[in-house]
Biopython code that builds the backbone (N, CA, C, O; Angstrom):
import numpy as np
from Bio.PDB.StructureBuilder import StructureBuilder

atoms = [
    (1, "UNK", "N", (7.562, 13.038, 4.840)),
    (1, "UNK", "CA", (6.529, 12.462, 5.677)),
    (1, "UNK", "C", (5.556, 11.702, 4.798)),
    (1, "UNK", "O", (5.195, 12.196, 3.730)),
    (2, "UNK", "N", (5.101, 10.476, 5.218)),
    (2, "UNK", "CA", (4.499, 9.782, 4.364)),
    (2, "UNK", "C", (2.848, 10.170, 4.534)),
    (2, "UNK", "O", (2.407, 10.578, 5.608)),
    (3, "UNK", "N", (2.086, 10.005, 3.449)),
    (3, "UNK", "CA", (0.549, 10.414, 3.101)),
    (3, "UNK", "C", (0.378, 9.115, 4.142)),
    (3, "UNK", "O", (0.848, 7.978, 4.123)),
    (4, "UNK", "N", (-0.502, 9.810, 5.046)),
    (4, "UNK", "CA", (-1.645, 9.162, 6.264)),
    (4, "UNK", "C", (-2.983, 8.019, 5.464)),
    (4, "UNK", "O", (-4.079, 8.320, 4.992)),
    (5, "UNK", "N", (-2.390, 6.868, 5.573)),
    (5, "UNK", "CA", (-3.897, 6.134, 5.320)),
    (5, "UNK", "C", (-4.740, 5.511, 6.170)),
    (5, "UNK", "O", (-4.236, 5.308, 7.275)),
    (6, "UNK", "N", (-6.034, 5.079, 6.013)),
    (6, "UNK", "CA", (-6.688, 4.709, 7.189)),
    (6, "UNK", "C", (-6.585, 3.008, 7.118)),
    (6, "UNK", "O", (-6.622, 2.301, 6.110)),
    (7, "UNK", "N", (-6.481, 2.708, 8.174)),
    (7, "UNK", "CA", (-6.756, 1.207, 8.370)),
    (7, "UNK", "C", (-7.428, 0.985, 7.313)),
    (7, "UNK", "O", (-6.555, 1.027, 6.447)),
    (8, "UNK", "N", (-8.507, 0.753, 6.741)),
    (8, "UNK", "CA", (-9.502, 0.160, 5.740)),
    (8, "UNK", "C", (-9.026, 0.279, 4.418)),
    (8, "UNK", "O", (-9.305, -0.484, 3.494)),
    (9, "UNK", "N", (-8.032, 1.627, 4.352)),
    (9, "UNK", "CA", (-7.322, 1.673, 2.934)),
    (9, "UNK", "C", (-6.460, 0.607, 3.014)),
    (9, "UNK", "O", (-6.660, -0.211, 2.116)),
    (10, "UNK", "N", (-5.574, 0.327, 3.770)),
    (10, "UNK", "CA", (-4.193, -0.637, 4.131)),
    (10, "UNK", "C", (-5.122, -1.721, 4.003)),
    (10, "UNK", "O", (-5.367, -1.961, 2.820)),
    (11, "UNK", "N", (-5.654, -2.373, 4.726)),
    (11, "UNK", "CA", (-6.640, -3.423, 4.661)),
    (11, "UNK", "C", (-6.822, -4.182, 3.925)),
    (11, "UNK", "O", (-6.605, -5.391, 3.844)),
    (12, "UNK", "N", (-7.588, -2.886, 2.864)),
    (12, "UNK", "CA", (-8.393, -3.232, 1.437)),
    (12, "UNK", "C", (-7.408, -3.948, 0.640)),
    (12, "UNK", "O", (-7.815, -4.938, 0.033)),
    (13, "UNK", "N", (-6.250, -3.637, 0.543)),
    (13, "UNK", "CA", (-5.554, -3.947, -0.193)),
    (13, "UNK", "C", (-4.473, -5.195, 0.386)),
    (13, "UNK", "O", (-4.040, -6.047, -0.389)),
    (14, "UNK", "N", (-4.203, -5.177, 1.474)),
    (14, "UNK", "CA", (-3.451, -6.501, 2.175)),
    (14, "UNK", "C", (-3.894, -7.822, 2.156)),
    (14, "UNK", "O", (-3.294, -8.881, 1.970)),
    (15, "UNK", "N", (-5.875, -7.371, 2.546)),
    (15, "UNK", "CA", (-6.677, -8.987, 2.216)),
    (15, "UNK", "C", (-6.951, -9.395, 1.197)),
    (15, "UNK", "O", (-7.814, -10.270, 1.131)),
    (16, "UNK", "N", (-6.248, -8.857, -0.101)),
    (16, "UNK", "CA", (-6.464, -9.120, -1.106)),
    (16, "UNK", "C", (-4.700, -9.834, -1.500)),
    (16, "UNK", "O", (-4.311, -9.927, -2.664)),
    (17, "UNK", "N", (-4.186, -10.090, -0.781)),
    (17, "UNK", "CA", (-3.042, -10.743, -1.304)),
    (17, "UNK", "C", (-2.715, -11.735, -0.278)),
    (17, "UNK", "O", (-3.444, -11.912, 0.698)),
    (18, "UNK", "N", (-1.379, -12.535, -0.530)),
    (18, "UNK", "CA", (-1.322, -13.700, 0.623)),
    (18, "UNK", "C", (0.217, -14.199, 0.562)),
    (18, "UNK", "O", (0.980, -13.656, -0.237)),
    (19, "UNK", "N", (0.539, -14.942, 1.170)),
    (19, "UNK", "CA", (2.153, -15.001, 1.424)),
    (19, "UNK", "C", (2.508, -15.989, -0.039)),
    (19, "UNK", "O", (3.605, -15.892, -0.588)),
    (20, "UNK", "N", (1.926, -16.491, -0.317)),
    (20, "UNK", "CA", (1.864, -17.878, -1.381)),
    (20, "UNK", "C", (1.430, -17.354, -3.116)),
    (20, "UNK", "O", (2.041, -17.465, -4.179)),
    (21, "UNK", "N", (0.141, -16.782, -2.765)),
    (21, "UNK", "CA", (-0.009, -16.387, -4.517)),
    (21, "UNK", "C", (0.756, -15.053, -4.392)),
    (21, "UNK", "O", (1.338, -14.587, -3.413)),
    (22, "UNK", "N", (0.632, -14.653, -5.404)),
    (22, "UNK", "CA", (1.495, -13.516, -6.377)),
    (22, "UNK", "C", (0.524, -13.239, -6.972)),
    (22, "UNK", "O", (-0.271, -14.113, -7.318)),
    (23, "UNK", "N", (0.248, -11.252, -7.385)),
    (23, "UNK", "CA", (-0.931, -10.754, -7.747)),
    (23, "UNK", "C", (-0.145, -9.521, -8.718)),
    (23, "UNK", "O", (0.964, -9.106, -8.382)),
    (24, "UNK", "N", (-0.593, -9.188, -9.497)),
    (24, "UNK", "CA", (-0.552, -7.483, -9.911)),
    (24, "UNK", "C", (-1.571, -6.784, -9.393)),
    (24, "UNK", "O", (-2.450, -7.182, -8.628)),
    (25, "UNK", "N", (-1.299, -5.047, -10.141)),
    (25, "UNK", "CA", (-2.375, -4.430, -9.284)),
    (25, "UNK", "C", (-3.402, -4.363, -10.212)),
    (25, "UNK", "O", (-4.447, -3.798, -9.891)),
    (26, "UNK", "N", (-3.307, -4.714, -11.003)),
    (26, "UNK", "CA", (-4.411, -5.219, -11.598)),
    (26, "UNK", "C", (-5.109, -5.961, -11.871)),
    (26, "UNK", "O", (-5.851, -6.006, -12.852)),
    (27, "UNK", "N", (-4.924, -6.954, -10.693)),
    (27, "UNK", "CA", (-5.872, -7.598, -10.410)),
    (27, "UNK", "C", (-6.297, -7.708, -9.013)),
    (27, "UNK", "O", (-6.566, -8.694, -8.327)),
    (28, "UNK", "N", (-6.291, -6.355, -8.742)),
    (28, "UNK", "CA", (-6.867, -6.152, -7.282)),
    (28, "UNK", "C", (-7.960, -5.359, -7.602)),
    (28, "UNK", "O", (-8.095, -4.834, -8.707)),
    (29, "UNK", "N", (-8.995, -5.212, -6.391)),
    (29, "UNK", "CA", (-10.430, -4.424, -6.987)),
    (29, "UNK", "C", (-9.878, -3.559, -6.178)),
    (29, "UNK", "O", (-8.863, -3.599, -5.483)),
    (30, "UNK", "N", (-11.077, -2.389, -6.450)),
    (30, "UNK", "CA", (-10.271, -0.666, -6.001)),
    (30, "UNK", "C", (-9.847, 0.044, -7.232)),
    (30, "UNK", "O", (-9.815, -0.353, -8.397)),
    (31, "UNK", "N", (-9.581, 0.997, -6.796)),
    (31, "UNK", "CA", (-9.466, 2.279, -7.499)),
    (31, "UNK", "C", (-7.834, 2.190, -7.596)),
    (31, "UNK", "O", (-6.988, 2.236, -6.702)),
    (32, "UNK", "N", (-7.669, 2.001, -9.428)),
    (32, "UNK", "CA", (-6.166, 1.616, -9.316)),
    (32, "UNK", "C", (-4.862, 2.624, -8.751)),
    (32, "UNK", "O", (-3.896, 2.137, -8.163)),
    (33, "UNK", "N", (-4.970, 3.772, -8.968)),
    (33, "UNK", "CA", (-4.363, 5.115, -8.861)),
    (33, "UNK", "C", (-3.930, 4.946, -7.021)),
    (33, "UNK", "O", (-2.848, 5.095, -6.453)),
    (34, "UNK", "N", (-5.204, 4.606, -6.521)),
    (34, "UNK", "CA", (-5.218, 4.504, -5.211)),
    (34, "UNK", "C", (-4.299, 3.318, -4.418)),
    (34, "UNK", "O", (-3.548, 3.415, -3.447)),
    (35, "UNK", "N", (-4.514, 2.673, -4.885)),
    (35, "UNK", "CA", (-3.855, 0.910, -5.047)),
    (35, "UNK", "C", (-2.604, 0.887, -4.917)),
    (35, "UNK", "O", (-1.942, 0.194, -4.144)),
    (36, "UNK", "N", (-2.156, 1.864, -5.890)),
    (36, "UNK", "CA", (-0.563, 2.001, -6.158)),
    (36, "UNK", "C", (-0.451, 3.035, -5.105)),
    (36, "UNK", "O", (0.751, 3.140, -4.862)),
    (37, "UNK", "N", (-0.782, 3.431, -4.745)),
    (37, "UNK", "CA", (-0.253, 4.327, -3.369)),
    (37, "UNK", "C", (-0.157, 3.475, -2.118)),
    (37, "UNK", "O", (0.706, 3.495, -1.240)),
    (38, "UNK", "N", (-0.875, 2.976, -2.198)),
    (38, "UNK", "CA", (-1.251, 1.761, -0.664)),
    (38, "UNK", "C", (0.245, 1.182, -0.589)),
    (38, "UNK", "O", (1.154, 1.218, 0.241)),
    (39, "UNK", "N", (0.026, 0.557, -2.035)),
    (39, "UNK", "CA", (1.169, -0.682, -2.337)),
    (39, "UNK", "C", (2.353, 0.117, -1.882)),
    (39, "UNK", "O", (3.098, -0.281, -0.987)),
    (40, "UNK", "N", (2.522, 1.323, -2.555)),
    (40, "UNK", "CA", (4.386, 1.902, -2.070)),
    (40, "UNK", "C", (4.185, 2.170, -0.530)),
    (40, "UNK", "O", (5.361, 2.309, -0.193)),
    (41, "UNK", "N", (3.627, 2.290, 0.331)),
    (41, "UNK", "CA", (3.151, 2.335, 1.434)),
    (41, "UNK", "C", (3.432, 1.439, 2.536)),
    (41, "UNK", "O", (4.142, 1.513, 3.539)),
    (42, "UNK", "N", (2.535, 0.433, 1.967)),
    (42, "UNK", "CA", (2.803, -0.880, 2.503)),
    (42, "UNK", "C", (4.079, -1.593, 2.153)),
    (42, "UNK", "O", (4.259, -2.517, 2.945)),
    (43, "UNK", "N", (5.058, -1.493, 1.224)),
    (43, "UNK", "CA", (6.216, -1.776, 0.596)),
    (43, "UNK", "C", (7.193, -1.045, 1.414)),
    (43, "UNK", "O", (8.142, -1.738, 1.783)),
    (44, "UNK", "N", (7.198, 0.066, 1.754)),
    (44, "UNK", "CA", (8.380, 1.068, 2.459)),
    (44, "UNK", "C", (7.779, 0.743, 4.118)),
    (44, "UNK", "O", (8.520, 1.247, 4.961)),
    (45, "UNK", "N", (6.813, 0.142, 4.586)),
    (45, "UNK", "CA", (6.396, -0.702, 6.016)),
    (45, "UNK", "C", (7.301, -1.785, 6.468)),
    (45, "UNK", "O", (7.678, -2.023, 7.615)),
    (46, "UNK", "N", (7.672, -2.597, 5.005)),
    (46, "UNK", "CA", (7.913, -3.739, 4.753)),
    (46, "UNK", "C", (7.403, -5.136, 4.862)),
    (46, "UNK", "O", (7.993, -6.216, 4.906)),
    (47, "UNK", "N", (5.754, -4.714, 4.904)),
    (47, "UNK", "CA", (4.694, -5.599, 5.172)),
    (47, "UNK", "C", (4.755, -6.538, 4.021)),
    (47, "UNK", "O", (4.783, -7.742, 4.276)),
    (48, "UNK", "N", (4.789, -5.950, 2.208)),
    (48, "UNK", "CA", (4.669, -6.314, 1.458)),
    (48, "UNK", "C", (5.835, -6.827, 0.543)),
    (48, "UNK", "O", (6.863, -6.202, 0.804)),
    (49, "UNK", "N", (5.988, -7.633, -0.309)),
    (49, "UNK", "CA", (7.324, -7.561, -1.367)),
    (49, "UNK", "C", (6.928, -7.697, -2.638)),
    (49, "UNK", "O", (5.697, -7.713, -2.656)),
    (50, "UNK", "N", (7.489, -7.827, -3.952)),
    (50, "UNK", "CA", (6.956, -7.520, -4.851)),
    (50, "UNK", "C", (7.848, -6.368, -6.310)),
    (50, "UNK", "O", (8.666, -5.559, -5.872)),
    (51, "UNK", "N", (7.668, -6.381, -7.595)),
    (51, "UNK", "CA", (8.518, -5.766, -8.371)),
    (51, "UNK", "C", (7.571, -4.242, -8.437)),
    (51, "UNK", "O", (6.448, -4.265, -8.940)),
    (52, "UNK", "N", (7.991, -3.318, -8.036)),
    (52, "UNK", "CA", (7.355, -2.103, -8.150)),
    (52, "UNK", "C", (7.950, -1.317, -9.132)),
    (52, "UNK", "O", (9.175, -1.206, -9.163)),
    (53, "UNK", "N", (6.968, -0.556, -10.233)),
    (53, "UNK", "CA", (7.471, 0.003, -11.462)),
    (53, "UNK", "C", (7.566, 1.742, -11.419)),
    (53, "UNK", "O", (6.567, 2.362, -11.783)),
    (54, "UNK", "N", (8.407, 2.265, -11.107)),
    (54, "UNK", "CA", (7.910, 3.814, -11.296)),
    (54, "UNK", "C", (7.573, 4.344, -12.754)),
    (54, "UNK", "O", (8.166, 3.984, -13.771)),
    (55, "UNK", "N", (6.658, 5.144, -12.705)),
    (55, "UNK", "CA", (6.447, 5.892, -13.626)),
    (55, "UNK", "C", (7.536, 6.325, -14.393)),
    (55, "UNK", "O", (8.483, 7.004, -13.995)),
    (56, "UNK", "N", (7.352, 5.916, -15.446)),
    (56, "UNK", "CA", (7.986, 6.302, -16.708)),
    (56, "UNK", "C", (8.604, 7.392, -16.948)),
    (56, "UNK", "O", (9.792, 7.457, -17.265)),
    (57, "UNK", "N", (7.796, 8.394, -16.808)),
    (57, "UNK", "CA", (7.982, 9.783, -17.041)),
    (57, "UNK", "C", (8.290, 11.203, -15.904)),
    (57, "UNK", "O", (8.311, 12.434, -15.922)),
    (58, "UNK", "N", (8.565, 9.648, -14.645)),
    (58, "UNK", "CA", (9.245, 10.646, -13.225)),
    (58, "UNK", "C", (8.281, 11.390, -12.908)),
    (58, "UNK", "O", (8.568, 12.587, -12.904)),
    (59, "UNK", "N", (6.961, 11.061, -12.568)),
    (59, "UNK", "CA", (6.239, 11.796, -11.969)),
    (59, "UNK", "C", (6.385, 11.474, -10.339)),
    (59, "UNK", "O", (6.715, 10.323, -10.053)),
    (60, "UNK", "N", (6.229, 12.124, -9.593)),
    (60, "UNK", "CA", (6.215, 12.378, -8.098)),
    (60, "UNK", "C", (5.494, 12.837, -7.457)),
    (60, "UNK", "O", (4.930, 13.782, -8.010)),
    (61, "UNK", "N", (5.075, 12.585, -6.145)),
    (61, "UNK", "CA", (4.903, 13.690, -5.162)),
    (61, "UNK", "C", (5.947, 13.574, -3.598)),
    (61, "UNK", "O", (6.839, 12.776, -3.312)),
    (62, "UNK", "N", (5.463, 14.538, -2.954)),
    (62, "UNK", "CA", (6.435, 15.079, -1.459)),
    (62, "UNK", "C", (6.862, 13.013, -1.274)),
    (62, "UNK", "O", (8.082, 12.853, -1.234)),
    (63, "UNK", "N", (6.236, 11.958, -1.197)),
    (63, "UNK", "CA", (6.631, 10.873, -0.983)),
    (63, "UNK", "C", (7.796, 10.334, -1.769)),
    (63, "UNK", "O", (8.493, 9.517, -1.167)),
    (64, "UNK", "N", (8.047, 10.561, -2.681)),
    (64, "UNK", "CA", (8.576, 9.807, -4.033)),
    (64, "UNK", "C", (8.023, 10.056, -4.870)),
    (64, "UNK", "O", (6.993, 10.707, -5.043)),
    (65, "UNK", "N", (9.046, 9.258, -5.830)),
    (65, "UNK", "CA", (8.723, 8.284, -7.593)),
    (65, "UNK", "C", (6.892, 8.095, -7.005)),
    (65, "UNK", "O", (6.798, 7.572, -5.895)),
    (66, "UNK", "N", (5.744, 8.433, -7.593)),
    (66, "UNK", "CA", (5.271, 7.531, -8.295)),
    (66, "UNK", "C", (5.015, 6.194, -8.648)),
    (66, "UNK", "O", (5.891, 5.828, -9.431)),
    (67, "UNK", "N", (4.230, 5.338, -8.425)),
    (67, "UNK", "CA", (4.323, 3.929, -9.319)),
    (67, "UNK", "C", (3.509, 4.025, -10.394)),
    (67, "UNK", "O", (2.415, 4.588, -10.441)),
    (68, "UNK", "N", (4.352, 3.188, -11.659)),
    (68, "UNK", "CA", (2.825, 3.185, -13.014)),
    (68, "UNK", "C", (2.566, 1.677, -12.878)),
    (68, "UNK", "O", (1.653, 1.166, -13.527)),
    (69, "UNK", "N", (3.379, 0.908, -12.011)),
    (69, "UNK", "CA", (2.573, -0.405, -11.787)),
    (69, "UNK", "C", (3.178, -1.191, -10.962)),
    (69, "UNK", "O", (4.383, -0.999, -10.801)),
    (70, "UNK", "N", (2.558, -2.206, -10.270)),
    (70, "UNK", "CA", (3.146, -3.318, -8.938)),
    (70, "UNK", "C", (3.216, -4.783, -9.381)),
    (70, "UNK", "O", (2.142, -5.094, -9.895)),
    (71, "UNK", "N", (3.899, -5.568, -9.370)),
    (71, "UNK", "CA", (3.339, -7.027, -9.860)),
    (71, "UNK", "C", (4.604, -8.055, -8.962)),
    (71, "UNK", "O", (5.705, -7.776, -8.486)),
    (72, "UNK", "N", (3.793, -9.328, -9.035)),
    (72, "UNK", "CA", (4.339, -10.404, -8.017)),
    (72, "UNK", "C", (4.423, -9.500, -6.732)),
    (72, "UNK", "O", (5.391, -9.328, -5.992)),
    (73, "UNK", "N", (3.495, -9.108, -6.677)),
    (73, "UNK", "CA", (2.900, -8.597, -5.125)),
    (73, "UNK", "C", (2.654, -9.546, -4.287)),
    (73, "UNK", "O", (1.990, -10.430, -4.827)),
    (74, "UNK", "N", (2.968, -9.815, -2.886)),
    (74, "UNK", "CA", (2.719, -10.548, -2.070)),
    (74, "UNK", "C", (2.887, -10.344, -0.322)),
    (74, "UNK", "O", (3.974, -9.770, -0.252)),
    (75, "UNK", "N", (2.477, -10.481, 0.837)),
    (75, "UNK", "CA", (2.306, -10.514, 2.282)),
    (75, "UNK", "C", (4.256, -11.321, 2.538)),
    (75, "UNK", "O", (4.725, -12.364, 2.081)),
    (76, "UNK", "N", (4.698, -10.579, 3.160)),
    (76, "UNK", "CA", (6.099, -11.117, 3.190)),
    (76, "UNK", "C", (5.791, -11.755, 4.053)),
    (76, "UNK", "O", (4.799, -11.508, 4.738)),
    (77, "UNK", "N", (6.979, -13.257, 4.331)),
    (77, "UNK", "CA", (6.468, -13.939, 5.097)),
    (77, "UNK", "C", (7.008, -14.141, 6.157)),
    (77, "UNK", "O", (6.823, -15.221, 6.719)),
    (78, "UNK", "N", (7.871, -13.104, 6.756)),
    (78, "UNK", "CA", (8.249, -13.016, 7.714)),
    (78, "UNK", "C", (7.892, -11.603, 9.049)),
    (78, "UNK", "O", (8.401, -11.189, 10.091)),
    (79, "UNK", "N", (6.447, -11.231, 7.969)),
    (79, "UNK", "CA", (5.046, -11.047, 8.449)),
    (79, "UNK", "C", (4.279, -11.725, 9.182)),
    (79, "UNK", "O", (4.178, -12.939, 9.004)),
    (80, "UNK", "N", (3.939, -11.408, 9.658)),
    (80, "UNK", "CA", (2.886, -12.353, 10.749)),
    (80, "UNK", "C", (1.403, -11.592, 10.290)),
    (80, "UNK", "O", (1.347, -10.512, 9.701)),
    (81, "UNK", "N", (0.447, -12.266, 10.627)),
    (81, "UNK", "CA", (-0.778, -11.547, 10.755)),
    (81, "UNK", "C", (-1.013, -10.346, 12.416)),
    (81, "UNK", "O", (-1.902, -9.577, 12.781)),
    (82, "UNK", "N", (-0.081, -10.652, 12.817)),
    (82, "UNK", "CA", (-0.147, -9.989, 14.618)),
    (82, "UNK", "C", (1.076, -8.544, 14.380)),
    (82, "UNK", "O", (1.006, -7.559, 15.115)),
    (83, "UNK", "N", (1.904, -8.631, 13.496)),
    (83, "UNK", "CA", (2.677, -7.978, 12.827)),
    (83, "UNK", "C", (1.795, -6.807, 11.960)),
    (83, "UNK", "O", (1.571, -5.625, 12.219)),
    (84, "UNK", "N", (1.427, -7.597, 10.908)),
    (84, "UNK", "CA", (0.688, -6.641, 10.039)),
    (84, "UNK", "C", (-0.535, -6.138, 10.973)),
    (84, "UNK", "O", (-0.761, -4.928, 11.012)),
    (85, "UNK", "N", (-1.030, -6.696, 11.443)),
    (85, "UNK", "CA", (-2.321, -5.683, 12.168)),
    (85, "UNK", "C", (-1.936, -4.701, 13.646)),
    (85, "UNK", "O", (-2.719, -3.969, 14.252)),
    (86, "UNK", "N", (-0.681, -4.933, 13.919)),
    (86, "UNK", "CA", (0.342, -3.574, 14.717)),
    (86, "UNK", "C", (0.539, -2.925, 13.932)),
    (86, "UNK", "O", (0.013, -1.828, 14.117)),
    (87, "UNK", "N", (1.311, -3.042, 12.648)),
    (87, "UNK", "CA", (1.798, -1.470, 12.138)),
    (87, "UNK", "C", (0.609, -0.851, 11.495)),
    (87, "UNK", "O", (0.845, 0.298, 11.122)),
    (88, "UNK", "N", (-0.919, -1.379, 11.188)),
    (88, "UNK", "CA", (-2.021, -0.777, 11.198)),
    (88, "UNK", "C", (-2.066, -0.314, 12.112)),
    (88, "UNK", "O", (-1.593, 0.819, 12.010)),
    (89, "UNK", "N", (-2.337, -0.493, 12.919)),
    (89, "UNK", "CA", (-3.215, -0.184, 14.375)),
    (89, "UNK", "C", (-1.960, 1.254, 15.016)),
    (89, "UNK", "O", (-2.271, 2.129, 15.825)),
    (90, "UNK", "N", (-0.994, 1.137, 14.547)),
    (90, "UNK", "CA", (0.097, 2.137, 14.997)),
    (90, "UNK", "C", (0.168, 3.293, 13.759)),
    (90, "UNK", "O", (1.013, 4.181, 13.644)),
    (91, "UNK", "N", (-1.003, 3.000, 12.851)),
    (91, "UNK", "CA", (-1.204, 4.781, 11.961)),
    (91, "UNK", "C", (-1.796, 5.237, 12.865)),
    (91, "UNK", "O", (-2.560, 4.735, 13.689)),
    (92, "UNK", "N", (-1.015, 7.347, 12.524)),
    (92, "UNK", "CA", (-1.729, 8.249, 13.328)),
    (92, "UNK", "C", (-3.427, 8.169, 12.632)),
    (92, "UNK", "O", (-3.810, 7.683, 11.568)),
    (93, "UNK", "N", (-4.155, 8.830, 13.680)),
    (93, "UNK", "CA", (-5.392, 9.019, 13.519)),
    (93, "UNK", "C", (-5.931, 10.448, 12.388)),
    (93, "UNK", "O", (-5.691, 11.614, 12.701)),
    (94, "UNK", "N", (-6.222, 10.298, 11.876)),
    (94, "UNK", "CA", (-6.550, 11.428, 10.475)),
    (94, "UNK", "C", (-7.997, 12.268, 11.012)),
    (94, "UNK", "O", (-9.103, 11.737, 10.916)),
    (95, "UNK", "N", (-7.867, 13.170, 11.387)),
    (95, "UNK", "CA", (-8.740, 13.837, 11.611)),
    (95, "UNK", "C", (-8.620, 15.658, 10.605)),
    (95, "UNK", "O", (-7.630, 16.365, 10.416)),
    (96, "UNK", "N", (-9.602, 15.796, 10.316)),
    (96, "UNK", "CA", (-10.544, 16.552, 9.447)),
    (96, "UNK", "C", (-11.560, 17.528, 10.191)),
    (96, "UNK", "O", (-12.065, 17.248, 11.278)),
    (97, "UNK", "N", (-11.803, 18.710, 9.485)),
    (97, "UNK", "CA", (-12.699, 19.612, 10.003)),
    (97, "UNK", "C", (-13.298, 19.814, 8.732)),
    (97, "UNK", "O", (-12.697, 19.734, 7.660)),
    (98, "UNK", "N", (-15.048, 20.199, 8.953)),
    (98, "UNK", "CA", (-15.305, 20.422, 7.693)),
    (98, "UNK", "C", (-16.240, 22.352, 7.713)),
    (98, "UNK", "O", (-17.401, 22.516, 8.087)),
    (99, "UNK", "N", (-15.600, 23.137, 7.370)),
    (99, "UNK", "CA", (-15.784, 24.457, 7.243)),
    (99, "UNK", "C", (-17.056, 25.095, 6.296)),
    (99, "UNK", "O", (-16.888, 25.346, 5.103)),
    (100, "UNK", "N", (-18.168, 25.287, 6.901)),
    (100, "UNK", "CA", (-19.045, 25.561, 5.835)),
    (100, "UNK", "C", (-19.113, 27.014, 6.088)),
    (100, "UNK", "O", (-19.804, 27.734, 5.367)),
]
sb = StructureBuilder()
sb.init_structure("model")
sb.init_model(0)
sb.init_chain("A")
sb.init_seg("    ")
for serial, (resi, resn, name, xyz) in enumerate(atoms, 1):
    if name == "N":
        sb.init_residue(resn, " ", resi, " ")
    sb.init_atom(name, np.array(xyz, "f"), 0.0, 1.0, " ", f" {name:<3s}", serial, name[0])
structure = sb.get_structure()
């Protein structure tokens, strides 16, 4: 089962790329650790395309491989903008309790 992100995580990281340029994740703003989660995310959606690197040293969690880096990242273009903002809008809702 894939880790639940919120719209604004997916977001953050989609309006920062485009069907035409090509980006690494390092040169996206955000929290890189985080970034690379989005990216395999958005990559297994098939929103995104791009050379994705797993970690070296086979680290994992319950999702997969790991990435230690993303590059020639880009909005596939057989994406739509009406596309990508459905399979947002179609994450479950993440709800939280907070126990004091």
């Amino acid at each position: 089962m894939s880790r639940p992100f919120s719209r604004a995580q997916l977001t953050a990281v989609l309006s920062q790329l485009s069907e035409t340029d090509v980006k690494t994740v390092s040169e996206l703003s955000g929290n890189r650790e985080r970034n690379l989660l989005v990216i395999r995310e958005l990559f297994r959606q098939g929103l995104i395309s791009g050379v994705l690197i797993d970690d070296p040293f086979g680290a994992a969690d319950d999702d997969g491989p790991l990435l230690y880096s993303a590059e020639r990242l880009r909005v596939r273009r057989r994406q739509g903008a009406a596309a990508v903002e459905e399979v947002i809008d179609a994450q479950p809702a993440v709800w939280a309790a907070l126990v004091v």
